[in-house]
C-alpha positions, -999 to 999 in steps of 0.1 A, spaced: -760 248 552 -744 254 517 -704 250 515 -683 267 485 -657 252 474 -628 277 465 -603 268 431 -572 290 429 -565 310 400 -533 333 386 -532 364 377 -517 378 350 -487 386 370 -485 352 385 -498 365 418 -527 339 434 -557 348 450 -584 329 468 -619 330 454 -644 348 480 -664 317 500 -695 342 508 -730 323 494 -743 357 491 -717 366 466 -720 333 445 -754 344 444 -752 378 431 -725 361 407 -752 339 393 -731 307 407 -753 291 430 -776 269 405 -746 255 384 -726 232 399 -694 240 384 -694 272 368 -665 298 351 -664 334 356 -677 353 325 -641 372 325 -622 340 325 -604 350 359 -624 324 381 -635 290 386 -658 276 413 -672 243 423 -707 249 441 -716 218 467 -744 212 489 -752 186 515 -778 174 490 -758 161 467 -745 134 488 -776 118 497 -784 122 458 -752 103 449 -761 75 470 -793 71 457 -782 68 423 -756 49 431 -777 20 454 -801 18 424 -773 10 393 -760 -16 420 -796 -28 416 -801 -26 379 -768 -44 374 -779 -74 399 -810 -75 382 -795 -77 347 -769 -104 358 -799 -123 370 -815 -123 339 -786 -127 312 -769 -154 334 -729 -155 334 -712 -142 310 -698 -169 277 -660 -163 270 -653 -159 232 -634 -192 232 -652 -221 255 -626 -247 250 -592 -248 246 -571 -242 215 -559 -275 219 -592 -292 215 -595 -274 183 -561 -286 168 -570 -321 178 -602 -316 158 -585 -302 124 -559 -333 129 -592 -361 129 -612 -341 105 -574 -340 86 -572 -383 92 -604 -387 80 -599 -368 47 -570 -387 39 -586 -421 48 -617 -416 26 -590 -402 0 -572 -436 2 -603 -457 1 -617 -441 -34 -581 -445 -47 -583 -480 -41 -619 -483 -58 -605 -466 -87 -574 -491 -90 -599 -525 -84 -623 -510 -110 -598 -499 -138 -582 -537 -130 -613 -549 -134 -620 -532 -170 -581 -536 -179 -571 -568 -166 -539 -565 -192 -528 -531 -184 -510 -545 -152 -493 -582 -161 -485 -604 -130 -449 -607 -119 -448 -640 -129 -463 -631 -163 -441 -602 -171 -415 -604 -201 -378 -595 -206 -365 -582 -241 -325 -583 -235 -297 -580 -259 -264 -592 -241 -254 -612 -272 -256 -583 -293 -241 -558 -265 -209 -586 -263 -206 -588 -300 -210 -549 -302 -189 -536 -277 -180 -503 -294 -215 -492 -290 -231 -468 -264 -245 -490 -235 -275 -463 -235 -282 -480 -267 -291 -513 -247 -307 -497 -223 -331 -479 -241 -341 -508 -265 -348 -528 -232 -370 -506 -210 -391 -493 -243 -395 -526 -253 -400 -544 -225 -428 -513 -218 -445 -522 -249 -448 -560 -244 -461 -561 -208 -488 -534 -216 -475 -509 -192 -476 -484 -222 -498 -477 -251 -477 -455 -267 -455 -464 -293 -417 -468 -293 -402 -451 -316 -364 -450 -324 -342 -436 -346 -309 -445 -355 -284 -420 -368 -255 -428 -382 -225 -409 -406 -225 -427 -432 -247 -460 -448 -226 -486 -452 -232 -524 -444 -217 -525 -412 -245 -503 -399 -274 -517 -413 -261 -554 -404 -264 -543 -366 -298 -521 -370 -314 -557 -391 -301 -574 -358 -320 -555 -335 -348 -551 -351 -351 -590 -354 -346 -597 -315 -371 -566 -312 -393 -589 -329 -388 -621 -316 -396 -610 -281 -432 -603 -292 -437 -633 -310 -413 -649 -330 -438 -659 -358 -448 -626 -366 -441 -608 -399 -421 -582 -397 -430 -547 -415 -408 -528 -439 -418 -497 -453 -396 -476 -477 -415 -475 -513 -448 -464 -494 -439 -433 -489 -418 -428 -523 -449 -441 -549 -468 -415 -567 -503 -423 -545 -481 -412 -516 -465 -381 -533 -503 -371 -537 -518 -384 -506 -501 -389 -477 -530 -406 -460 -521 -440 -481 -491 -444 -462 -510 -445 -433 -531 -470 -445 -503 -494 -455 -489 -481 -420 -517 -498 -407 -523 -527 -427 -483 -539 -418 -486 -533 -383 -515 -558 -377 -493 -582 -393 -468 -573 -366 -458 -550 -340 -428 -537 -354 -418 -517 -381 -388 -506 -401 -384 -475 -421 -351 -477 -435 -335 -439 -449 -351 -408 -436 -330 -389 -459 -347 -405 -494 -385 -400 -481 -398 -369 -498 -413 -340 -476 -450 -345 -487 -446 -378 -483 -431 -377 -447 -464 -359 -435 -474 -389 -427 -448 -398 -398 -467 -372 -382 -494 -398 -375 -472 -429 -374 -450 -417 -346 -471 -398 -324 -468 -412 -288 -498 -393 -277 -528 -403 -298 -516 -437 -314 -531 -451 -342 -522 -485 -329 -512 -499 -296 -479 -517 -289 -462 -509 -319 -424 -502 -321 -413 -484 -352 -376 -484 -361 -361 -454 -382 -330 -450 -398 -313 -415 -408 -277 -407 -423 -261 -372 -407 -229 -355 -414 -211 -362 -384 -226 -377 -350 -204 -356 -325 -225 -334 -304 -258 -343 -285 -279 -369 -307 -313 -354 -307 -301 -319 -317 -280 -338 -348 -311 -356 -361 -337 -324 -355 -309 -302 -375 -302 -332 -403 -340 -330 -404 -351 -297 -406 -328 -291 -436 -347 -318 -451 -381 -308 -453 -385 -269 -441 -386 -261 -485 -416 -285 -484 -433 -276 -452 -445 -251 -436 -430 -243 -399 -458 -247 -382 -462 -282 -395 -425 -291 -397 -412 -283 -363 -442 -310 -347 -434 -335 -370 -400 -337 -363 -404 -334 -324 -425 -370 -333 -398 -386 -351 -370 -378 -328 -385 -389 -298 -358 -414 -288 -324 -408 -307 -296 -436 -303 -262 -435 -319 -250 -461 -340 -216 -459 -341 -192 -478 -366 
């Protein structure tokens, strides 16, 4: 036996009114073969159910229960995304991390033992390694800056022991040039010197650059630049302000701490300003600048003089 299910509808005056339960009617209403079905005029709805569809249901149900079993079977359990802990994967990064840095450390030691091995000089012994101090002079010269001292002793010192390459190179300014000056540069420039080796020559270089070969080439300085220097590792260049512009081209070469043309050389310069209050470096580029810029062009001129005032001390009087 068929049942019919009965929905409840309004009408348009919000009245209610059941749905007729005959089978018959559903019949003649064309309801019986669709399960859930609507009234053409939109004024009905009604669920159709028979006993069959239970029995159906269960069926259906007993064999996905089945297929599912089946599959689970098959496929075994089921993987999670993650299988093990985050904190097993943190502890991996931090060993993969400790191993990095250990094989890091071990080629930075083969680098130092090879380079050592090439450059045994580069790196003096303790018990090898030189001093270059001037308290005599810094006691006799009170009056003076005690950067002064300091700067001749660590560039120097640099030089001698072969922790550097690069060239020292220093220029003294000073407001006017009078012995007094000139009696203390001569000074240090001979215990500069002396704590290379006291039996070397030292260099000089002043009519160099103001001969006629150097007012045409430049490149002959360089060449006497060179020739001194073997003789010695220092050099004096007394008087910025008499070496003409073509001429001073060549300091472009001498005092460039980059690309040296010799190794552990110290090169001493000496330049007369107007007045030596204010920051030193500034003083000496500006003194310079006024120099040379009719001579050269900007784009040579500003690089040279970067080279030449690399380390600016004030002499004072």
């Amino acid at each position: 036996m068929k049942d019919t299910y009965n929905l409840r509808s309004r009408s348009p005056m919000g009245n209610s009114s059941p749905i007729s339960s005959s089978p018959r009617l559903a019949r003649r209403k064309g309801y019986e073969h669709n399960p859930l079905s609507i009234d053409p005029r939109g004024e009905h709805e009604q669920f159709y159910h028979s006993e069959n569809d239970d029995e159906d249901f269960y069926q259906l149900s007993s064999r996905l229960k089945t297929a599912n079993e089946t599959r689970d079977e098959i496929s075994g359990p089921e993987i999670p995304l993650r299988s093990k802990p985050i904190e097993n994967h943190k502890l991996f990064r931090t060993k993969l991390s400790s191993q990095m840095y250990a094989f890091g450390g071990l080629v930075l030691v083969l680098f130092c033992w090879v380079y050592a091995k090439n450059c045994p000089e580069f790196q003096p012994p303790l018990s090898t390694v030189k001093t270059c101090k001037f308290q005599k002079l810094q006691q006799e010269y009170s009056e003076q800056d005690k950067y002064l001292w300091m700067s001749l002793e660590t560039g120097l010192e640099n030089v001698i022991n072969k922790k550097t390459y690069s060239p020292a190179i220093y220029l003294f300014i000073y407001r006017k040039h009078t012995s007094k000056e000139m009696v203390l540069i001569n000074k240090i420039i001979n215990r500069a010197s002396e704590c290379f080796d006291p039996s070397l020559k030292l260099g000089r270089m002043n009519e160099d650059f103001t001969s006629e070969a150097a007012l045409e080439d430049y490149g002959t300085a360089i060449e006497k630049y060179k020739t001194l220097i073997t003789e010695g590792n220092v050099l004096l260049l007394v008087g910025l302000n008499d070496i003409p512009a073509t001429a001073a081209r060549a300091l472009h070469s001498i005092c460039d701490v980059h690309n040296p043309l010799l190794n552990r050389v110290v090169v001493f310069l000496t330049l007369e300003v107007q007045s030596i209050e204010g920051k030193p470096i500034e003083i000496a580029e500006n003194t310079l600048l006024n120099l040379w810029k009719r001579k050269i062009k900007d784009s040579e001129l500003f690089p040279l003089v970067s080279r030449v005032t690399d380390q600016v001390v004030v002499v004072k009087r």
